[in-house]
Residue, then its C-alpha position, 0 to 999 in steps of 0.5 A: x529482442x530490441x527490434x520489438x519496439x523500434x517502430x513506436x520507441x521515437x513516437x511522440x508521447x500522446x497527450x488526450x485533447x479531451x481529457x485534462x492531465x491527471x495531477x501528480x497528487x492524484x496520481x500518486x494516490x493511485x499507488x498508496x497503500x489501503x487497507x485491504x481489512x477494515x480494523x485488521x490492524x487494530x485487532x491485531x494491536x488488541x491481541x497483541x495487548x492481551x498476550x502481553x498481559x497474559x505473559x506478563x502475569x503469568x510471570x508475575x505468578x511464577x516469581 
């Protein structure tokens, strides 16, 4: 399996004469985290709320 690559392992690495190297920060950037579900989270935090004061009286109400 390691005779695959022996033709370019050793080759140079390429860099672009036309373009401009990307920055670390933007590269970087490529790899963060997004949310996929604009306002997901906070629906989730809203209903998580609600249940906890749902259980919460409802334990109230059983004392």
């Amino acid at each position: 399996m390691t005779d695959n690559y022996e033709d370019i392992i050793n080759l140079p690495h390429h860099v672009s004469k036309h373009h401009p190297q990307m920055s670390m920060w933007n590269r970087a950037a490529q790899f963060a985290p997004f949310a996929a579900l604009i306002g997901y989270d906070d629906a989730i935090k809203d209903t998580a709320q609600e249940n906890e004061l749902f259980y919460e009286t409802k334990e109230d109400s059983n004392e």
